[in-house]
N, C-alpha and C positions, 0 to 999 in steps of 0.2 A: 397790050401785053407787057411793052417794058416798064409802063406806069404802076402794072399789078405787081410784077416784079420788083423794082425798086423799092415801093409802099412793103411788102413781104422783107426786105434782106434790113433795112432801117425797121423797122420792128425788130425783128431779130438781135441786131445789136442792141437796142434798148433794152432786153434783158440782161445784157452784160456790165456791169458795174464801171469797168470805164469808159463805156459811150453814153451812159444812163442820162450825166444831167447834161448832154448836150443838145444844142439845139439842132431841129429837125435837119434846117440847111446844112448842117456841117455832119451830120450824119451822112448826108444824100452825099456829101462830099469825099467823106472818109471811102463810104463805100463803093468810091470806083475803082479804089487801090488798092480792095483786096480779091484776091484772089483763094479757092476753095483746094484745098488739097487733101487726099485722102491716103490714110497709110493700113494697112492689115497690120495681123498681132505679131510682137517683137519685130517691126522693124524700125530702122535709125531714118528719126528726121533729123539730127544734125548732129557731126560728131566733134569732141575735144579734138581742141586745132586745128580743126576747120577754119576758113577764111571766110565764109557767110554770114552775112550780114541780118537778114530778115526775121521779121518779129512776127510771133505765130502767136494766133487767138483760137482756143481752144473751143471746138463747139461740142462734140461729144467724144466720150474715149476717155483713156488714162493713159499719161504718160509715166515714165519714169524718169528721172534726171540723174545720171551717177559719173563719177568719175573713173578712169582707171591711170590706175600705179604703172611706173617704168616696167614692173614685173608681172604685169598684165593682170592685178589683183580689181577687182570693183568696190566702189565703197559708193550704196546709194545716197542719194541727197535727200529726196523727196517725189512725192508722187503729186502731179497737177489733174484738172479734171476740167470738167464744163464750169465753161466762163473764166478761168485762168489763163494767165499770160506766159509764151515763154519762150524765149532769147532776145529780151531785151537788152542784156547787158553787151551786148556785142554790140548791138546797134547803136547804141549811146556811146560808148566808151572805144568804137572801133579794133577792140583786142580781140583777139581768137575766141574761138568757144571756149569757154572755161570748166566746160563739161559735156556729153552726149546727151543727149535725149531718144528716149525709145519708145518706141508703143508700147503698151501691155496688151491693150486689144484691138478691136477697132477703133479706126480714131478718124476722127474731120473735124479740120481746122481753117481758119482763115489768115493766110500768110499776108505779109505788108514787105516793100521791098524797104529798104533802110536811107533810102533819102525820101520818102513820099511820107515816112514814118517822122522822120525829123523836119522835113516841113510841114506836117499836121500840129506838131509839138512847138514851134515857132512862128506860127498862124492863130491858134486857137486855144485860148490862156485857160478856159475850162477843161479841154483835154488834158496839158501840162500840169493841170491840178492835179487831176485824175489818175495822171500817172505817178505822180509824186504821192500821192496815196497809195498807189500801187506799191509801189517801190519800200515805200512807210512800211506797209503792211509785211511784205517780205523781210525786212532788216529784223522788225520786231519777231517772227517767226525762225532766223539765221540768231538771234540774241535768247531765245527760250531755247532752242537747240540747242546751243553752246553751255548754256545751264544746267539742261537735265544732265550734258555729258559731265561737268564738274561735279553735281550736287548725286546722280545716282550711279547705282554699280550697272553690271550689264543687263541685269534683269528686268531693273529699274527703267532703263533706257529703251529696254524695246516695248516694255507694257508703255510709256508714254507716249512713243510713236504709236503705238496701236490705239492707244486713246483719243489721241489729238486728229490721227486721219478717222475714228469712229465721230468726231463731232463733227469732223468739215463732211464726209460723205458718210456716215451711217443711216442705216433705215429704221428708224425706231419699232419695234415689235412692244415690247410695252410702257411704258411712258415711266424712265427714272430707273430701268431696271436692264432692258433685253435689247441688246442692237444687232444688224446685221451690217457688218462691211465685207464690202469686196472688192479688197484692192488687185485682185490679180498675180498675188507676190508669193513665189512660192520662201523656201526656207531659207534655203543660201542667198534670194533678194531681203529677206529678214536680217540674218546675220551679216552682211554687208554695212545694214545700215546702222549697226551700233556696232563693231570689231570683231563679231563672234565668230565661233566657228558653228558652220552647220548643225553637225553633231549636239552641241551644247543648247541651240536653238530648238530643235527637235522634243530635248529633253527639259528642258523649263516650259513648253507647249504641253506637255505630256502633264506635267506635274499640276501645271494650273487648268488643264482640263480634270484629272482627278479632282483637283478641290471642290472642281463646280465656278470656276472664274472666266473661261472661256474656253470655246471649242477652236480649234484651225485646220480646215477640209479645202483643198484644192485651193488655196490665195481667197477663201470667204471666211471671216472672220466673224466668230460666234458671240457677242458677249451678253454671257450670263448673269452673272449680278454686278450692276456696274459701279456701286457703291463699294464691294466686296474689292472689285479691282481696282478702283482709285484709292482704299485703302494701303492694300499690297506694293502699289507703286509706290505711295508716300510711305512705306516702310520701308524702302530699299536706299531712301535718304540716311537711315540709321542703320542701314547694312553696310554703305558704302563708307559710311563715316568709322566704323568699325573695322573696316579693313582696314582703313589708311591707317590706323591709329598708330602711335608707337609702343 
């Protein structure tokens, strides 16, 4: 039984991008030190300034990652899903959270404590690869963010977030044209994540379900022509540039 078991949980990670190209043994290795935890919708696995250390491996669920202000305001970051990584930077760099994490739904993950984390990272040069990919892959995602916020106004900025989590989790309905996501977000988790205010979110939802660009019902995310909408974003580069202007 524990040989079916263990053959079962090293499969399992091998679906995940950073234990993919590891070898078997170090798999079997990895996976004594984690351990399964399970969280119901909205609530906190780990909060801004927290002193926890441990690095969570997302197996299903969506999280959300946000910060909040002295004056108790939220400003989301990102939302993680299956196969994603998330509190690593505490565990590398030993600072406090640097933000909360929260459920959106259900969620189960597999926690690592933070020294069995850094000694898998200084044992096994293909994992430390993998995370450095990891890590790659985050900076360059924290560098297109910073982007859209320079380059588009607010309209701009929330259709690109809606675009970008429609490519990492949408369900294609018809190829080039029709997606479904569902991030679980409702409006004020929208306008959080580009400065907006609720109210204003609402009503650019509204305006671009009229056109026929997308629908938004309960945090599922409709889109409708998805060429139509990558247009409208990159028009909002010439709106934005228009405001500033002198």
């Amino acid at each position: 039984m524990q040989d079916k078991t263990l053959a079962r949980r090293v499969a399992l990670l091998n679906t995940m991008p950073l234990f993919a190209d590891l070898p078997e043994k170090e798999i079997e290795t990895i996976v004594q030190d984690l351990r399964l935890k399970e969280y119901g919708r909205e609530e906190i696995i780990f909060r801004q300034g927290d002193e926890s250390r441990e690095v969570y491996f997302l197996l299903k669920g969506k999280v959300r990652i946000f910060t909040t202000s002295p004056s108790g305001n939220e400003t989301s970051i990102a939302i993680f899903s299956t196969n994603d990584v998330i509190g690593e930077l505490a565990a590398v760099d030993h600072a406090p959270r640097s933000a909360t994490a929260k459920s959106i739904d259900a969620v189960s993950l597999l926690s690592m404590a933070q020294d069995r984390f850094l000694y898998h990272l200084e044992t096994m040069p293909r994992f430390a690869l993998a995370f450095i990919r990891l890590l790659s892959g985050k900076l360059r995602w924290t560098a297109a963010y910073a982007e859209s916020i320079a380059q588009f106004d607010a309209a701009g900025r929330l259709l690109h977030i809606i675009l970008q989590n429609t490519e990492s989790y949408g369900r294609e309905l018809t190829a080039g044209q029709e997606y479904i996501v569902d991030l679980g977000l409702n409006q004020t988790d929208l306008a959080s994540m580009i400065g907006a205010r609720r109210e204003w979110v609402n009503r650019i939802l509204g305006d671009w379900r009229r056109r026929g660009l997308l629908e938004f019902d309960n945090g599922v995310i409709h889109i409708l022509d998805l060429p139509r909408a990558v247009a409208e974003r990159d028009s909002r580069i010439e709106a934005n540039q228009s405001e500033s202007s002198w």
